[in-house]
C-alpha positions as CSV (number, residue, x, y, z in Angstrom):
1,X,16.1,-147.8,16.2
2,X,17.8,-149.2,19.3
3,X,19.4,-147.5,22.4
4,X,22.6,-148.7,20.8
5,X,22.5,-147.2,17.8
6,X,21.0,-143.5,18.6
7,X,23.7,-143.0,21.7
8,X,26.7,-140.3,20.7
9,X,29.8,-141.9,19.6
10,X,32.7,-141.9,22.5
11,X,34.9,-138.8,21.6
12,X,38.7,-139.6,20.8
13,X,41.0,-137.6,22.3
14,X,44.7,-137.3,21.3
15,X,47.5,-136.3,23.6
16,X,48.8,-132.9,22.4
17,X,52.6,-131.5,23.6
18,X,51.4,-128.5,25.4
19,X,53.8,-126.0,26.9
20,X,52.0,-126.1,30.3
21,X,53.6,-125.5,33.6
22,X,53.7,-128.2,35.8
23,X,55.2,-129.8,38.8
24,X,58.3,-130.2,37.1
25,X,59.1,-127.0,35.6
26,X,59.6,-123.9,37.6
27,X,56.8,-121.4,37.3
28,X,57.8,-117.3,36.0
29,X,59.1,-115.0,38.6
30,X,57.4,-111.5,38.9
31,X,60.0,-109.1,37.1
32,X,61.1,-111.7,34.5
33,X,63.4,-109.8,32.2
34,X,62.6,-111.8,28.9
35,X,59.4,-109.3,28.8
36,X,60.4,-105.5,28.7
37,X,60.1,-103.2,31.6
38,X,57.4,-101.5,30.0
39,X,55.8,-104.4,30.7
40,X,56.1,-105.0,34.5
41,X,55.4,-101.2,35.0
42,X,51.8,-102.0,33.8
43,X,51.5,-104.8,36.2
44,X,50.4,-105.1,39.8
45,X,52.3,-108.5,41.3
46,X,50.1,-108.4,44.5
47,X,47.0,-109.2,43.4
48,X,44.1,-111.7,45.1
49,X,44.7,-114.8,45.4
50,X,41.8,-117.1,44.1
51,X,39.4,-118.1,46.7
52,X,38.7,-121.5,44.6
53,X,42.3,-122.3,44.2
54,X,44.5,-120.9,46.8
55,X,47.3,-123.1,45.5
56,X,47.9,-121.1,42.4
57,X,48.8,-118.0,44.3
58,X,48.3,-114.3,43.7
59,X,47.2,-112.6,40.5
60,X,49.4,-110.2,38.4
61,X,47.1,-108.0,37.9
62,X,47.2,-105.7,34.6
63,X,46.5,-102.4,35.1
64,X,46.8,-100.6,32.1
65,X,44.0,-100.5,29.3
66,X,41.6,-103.4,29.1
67,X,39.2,-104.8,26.1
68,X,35.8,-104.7,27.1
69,X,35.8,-108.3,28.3
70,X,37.9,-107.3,30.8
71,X,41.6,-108.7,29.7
72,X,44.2,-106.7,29.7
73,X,45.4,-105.3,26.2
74,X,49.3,-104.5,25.6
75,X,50.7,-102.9,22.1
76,X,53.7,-104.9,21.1
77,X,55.9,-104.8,17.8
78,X,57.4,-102.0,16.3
79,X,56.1,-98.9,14.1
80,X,59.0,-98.7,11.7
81,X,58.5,-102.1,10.4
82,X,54.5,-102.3,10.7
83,X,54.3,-104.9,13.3
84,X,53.4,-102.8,16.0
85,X,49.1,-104.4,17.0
86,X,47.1,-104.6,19.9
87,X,47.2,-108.1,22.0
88,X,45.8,-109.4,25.1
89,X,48.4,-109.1,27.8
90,X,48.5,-112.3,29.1
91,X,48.9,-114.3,25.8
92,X,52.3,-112.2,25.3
93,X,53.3,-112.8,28.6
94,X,52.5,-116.6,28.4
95,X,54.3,-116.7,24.9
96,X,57.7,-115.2,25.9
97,X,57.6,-116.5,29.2
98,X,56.3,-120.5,29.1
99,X,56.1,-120.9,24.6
100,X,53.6,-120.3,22.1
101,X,49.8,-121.8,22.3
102,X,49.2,-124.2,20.1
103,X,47.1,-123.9,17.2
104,X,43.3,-124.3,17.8
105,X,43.8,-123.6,21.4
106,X,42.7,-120.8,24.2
107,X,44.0,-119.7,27.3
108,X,41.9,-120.8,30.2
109,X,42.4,-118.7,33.4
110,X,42.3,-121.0,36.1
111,X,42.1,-118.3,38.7
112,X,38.7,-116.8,36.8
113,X,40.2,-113.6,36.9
114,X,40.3,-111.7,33.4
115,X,43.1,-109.0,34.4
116,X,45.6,-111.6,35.4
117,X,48.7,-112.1,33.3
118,X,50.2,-114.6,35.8
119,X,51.4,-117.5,33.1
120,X,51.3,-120.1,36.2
121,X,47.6,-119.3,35.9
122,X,46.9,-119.7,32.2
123,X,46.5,-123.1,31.1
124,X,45.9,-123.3,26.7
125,X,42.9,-125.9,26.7
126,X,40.2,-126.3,23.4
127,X,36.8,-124.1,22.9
128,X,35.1,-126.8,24.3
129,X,36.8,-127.3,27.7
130,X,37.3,-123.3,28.3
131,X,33.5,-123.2,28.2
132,X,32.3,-126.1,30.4
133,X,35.1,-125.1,33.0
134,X,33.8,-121.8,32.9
135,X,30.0,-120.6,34.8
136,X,28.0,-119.6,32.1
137,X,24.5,-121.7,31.6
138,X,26.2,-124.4,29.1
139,X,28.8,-125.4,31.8
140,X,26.0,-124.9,34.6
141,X,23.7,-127.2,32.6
142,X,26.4,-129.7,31.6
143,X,27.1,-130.2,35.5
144,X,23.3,-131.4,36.0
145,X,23.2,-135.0,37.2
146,X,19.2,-134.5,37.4
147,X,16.6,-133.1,35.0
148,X,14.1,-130.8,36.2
149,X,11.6,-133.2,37.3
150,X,14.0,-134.7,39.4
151,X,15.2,-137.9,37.2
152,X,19.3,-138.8,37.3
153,X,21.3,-138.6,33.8
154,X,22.6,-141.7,33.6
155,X,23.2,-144.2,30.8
156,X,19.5,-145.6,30.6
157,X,17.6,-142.6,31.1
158,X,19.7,-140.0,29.0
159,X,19.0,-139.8,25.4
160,X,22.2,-138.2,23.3
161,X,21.6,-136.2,20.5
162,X,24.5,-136.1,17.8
163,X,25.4,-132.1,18.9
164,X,26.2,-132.9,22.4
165,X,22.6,-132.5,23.9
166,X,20.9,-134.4,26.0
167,X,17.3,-135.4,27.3
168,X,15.4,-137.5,30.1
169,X,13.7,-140.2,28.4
170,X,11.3,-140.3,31.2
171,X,10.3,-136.7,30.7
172,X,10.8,-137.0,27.0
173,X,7.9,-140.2,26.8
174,X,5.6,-138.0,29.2
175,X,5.5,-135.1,26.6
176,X,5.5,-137.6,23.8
177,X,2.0,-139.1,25.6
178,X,0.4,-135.4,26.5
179,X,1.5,-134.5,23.0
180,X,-0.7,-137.5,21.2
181,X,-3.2,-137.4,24.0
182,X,-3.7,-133.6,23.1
183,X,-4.2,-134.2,19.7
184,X,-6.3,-136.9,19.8
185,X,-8.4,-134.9,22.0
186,X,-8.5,-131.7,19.1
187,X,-9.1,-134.5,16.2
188,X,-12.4,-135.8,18.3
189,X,-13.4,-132.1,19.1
190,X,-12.8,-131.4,14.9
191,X,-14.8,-134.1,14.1
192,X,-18.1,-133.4,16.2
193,X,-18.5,-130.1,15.2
């Protein structure tokens, strides 16, 4: 089996219509009256600003109940007509105040912070992206440009396996030796007695 042949196939990506703030549009104002007062009563608009990204600007911070991950939950709908649930706060205000997520999608707080329900930090991204942006040990590990022992990932020396893993090869052919050597050693020990 060649190198060619066992590396992971480049991932296509298709350009998706996201309702994302940007440059162009202008981000929510504190107050907004597209979401009800009830709303805004549970919300503290001077919260921290990010130490990582300064430029996003203070958190709305939810201060009503919270799930035990920490985001802020808000009962919407009505009782009469049996829509009346439990949702995370800052996917309603995101929804009514920038448009709907699409399918398949999560909100990614780019200020880190759980509580906030700031849509100008909320930013719908795939499973996959939420988790390496976030610090947890798949997104620590992913960021390692060195194995263990020292040796760079790079194209020559990084084996792919088809689930998104990786290995040094130089670590993976000195295991591969101690691993015969070892046994080779225990078949000659077998043998003699």
């Amino acid at each position: 089996m060649t190198a060619a042949t066992r590396e992971r196939p480049a991932v296509r990506r298709q350009e998706v219509n996201l309702p994302m703030l940007d440059q162009f549009t202008t981000s929510p104002t504190f107050g907004d009256p597209r979401l009800p007062a009830r709303f805004w009563a549970k919300v503290n608009e001077h919260g921290p600003i990010p130490a990582h990204r300064p430029d996003l600007g203070p958190c709305w911070i939810w201060t009503a109940g919270h799930a035990s991950n920490g985001y802020g939950r808000f009962q919407a709908g009505s009782r009469s007509d049996g829509t009346r649930k439990m949702i995370y706060a800052h996917r309603w205000a995101y929804q009514h105040l920038v448009g709907p997520f699409p399918h398949g999608l999560q909100s990614d707080h780019l200020c880190r912070n759980h509580a906030c329900v700031n849509p100008a930090h909320i930013e719908p991204v795939t499973s996959r992206e939420n988790i390496l942006r976030g610090n947890g040990v798949t997104a620590a590990l992913a960021r390692q440009t060195h194995c263990l022992r020292g040796h760079r990932y790079d194209e020559a020396n990084t084996y792919r396996y088809h689930r998104g893993w990786r290995k040094c090869r130089v670590c993976d052919a000195f295991h591969q030796r101690a691993y015969r050597q070892r046994k080779a050693a225990d078949r000659a020990r077998r043998s003699r007695s």
